[in-house]
C-alpha positions as CSV (number, residue, x, y, z in Angstrom):
1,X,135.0,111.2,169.1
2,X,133.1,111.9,166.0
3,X,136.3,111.2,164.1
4,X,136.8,107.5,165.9
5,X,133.5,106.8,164.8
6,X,133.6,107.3,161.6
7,X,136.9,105.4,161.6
8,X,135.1,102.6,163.6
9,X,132.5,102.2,161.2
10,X,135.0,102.7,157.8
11,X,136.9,99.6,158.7
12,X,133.7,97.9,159.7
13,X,132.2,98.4,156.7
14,X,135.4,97.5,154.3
15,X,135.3,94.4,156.2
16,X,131.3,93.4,155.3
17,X,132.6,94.2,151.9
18,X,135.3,91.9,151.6
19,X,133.2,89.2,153.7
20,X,130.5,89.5,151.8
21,X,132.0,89.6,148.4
22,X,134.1,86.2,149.7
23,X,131.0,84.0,151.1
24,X,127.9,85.1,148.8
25,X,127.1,81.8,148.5
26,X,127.7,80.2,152.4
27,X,125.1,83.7,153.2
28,X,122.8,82.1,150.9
29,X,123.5,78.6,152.2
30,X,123.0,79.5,155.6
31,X,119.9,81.8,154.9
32,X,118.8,78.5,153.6
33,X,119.6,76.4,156.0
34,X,117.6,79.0,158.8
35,X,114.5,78.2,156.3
36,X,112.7,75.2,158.2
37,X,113.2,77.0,161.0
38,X,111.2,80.4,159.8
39,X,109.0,82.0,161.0
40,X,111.3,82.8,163.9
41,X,109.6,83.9,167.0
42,X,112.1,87.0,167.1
43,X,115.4,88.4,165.2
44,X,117.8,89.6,167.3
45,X,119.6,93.0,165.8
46,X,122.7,94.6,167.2
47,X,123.3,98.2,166.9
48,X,125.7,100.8,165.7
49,X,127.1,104.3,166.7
50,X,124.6,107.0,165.3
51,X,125.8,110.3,164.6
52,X,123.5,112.7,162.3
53,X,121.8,109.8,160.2
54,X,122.3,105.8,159.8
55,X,125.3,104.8,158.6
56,X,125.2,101.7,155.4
57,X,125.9,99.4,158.2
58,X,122.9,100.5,160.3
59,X,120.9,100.5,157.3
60,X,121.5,97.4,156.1
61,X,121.1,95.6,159.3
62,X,117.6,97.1,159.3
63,X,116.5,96.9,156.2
64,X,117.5,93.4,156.6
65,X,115.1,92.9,159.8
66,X,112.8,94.9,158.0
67,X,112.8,92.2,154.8
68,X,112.5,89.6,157.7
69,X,109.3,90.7,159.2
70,X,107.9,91.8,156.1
71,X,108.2,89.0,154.9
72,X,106.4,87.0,157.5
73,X,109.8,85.2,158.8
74,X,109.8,86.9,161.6
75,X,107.1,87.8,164.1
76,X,109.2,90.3,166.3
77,X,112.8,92.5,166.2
78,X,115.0,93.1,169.5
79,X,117.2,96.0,168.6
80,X,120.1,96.0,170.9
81,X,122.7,98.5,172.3
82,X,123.4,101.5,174.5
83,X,124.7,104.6,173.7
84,X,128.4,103.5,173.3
85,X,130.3,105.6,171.0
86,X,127.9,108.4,170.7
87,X,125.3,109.9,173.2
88,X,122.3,108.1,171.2
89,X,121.2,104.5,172.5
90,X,121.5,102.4,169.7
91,X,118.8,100.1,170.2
92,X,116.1,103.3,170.1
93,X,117.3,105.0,166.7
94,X,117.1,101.2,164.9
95,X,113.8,100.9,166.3
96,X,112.5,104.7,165.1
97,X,113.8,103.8,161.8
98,X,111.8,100.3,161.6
99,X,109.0,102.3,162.7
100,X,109.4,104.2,160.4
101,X,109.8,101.3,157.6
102,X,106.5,100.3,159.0
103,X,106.7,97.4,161.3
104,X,104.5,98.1,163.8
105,X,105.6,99.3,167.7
106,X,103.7,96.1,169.2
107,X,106.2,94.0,167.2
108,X,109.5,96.0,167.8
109,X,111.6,95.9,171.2
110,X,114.4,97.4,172.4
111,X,117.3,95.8,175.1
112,X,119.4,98.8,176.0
113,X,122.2,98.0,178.3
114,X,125.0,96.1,175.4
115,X,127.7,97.7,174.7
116,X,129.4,94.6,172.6
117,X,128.7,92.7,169.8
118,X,128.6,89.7,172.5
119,X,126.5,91.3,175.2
120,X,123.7,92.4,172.4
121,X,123.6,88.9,171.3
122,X,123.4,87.4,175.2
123,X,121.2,90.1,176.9
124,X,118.6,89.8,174.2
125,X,118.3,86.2,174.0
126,X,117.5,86.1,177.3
127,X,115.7,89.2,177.2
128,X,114.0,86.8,174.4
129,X,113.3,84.4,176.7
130,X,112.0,86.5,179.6
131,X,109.0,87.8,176.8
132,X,108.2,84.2,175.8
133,X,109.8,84.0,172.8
134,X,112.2,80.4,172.0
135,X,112.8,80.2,167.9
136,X,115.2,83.1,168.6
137,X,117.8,84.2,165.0
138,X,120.3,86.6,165.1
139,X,119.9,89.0,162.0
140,X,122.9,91.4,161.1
141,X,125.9,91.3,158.9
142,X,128.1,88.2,157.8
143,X,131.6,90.2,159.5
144,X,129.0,90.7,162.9
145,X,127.5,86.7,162.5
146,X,130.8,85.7,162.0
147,X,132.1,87.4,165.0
148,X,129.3,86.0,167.9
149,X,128.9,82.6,166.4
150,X,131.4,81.1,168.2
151,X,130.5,83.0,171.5
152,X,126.8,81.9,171.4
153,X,128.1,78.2,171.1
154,X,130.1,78.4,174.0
155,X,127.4,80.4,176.0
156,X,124.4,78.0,174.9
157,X,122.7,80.1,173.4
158,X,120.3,78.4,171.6
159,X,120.3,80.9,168.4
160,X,119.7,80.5,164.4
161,X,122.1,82.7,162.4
162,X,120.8,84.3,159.3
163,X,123.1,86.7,157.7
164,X,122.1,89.5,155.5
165,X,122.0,88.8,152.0
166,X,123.7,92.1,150.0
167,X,121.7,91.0,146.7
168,X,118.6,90.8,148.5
169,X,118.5,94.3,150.0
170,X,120.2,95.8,146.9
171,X,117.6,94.2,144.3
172,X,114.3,95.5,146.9
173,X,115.6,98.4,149.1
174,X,118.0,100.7,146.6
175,X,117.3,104.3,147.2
176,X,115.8,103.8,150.6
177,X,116.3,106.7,152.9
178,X,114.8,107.8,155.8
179,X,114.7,110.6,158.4
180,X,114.4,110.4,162.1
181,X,114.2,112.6,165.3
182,X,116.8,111.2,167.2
183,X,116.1,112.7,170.7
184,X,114.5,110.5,172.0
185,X,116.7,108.4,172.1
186,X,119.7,111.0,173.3
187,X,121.0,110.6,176.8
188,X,122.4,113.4,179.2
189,X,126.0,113.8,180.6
190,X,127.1,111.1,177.9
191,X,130.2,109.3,178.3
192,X,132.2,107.4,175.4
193,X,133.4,103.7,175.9
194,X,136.5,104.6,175.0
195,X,136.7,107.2,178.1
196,X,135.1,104.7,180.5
197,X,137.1,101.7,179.6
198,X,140.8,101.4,178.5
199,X,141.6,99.1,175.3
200,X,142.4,96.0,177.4
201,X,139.0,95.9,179.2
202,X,137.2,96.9,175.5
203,X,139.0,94.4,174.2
204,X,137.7,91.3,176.6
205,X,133.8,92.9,176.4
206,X,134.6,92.4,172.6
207,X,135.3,88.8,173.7
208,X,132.6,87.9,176.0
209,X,134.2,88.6,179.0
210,X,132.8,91.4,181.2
211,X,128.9,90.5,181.1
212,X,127.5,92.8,183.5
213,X,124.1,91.2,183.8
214,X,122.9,87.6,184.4
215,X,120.1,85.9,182.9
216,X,118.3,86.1,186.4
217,X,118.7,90.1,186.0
218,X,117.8,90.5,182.9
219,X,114.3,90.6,182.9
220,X,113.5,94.3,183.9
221,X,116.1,95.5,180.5
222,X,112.8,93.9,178.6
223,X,111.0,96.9,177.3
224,X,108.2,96.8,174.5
225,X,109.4,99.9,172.0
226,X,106.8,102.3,173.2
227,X,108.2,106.2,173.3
């Protein structure tokens, strides 16, 4: 399992390389574009497999959120995602790093039940929603932006999208590094996507198409990051 991690998140990254090396400037033009808009009510951040310590793509997504807030563009970050890949729930270990970072708990939430790039995006804009919040963003990667836009559009999902800019955490965040204790957010008698769910069914989550949860039941997944 380790080893299909660490494949899943090779490829993902190679992939925000080559995206982001290809649209520096539509980033920028979209970063722009979110401006008028900022300061959003809250970023919406979807997770990644942890194993030991964040991987770049985990760190840039929040390092990114963390720029966000810090710089007063966004009041509040939903971290999204279960423990899908490995028996840590996603969601908790990008809050404890933001914590760490220093974004204060009162402004940092956690929607635990994704286990998609689609269902982080839907369950926490509603999850959104349910807390009061409407000037809602989604903050990750271009490959991940590029990925949901089109499913947020067809759900409705009334969402600004505001890429990560590589320069930007390059020029202010280079040596960053940070530890954690991961166990609280380990779960007992884990069990892997990819043992739950054959690739068919992973493949139409990937898509959209096995929400779990409607907007009507997803106001008790809203949780204030509190451990």
């Amino acid at each position: 399992m380790k080893k299909l991690v660490l494949q899943i998140l090779a490829v993902h990254l190679l992939v925000i390389v080559i995206i982001s090396i290809a649209s520096c400037g539509s980033t920028r033009r979209a970063f722009e574009k979110a401006q008028p808009k900022m300061p959003f009510d809250a970023i919406i951040v979807p997770g990644v497999p942890f194993d030991t310590a964040w991987s770049d793509i985990m760190r840039l997504r929040v390092l990114w959120s963390y720029h966000l807030y810090n710089r007063g563009l966004a009041k509040n970050i939903i971290f999204t995602g279960s423990a899908v890949y490995t028996p840590y729930i996603e969601s908790r270990i990008m809050a404890e790093y933001a914590k760490k970072l220093g974004i204060p708990e009162e402004h940092i939430f956690t929607e635990e039940r994704a286990e998609h790039s689609t269902e982080n995006v839907f369950y926490s804009y509603y999850m959104a929603k349910n807390l009061g919040f409407n000037n809602i963003a989604v903050a990750t990667d271009p490959f991940q932006s590029k990925m949901v836009k089109s499913f947020a559009k067809h759900k409705k999902l009334e969402v600004t999208f505001v890429p990560t800019i590589f320069d930007t955490i390059h020029a202010y965040y280079p040596e960053t590094n940070i530890a954690i204790d991961p166990t609280w957010a380990e779960v007992d008698d884990f069990v892997a996507l990819p043992e739950r769910e054959g690739f068919w069914k992973r493949f139409a989550g990937t898509m959209g198409k096995n929400l779990k949860y409607l907007p009507s039941e997803i106001t008790d997944a809203s949780m204030k990051y509190n451990r």
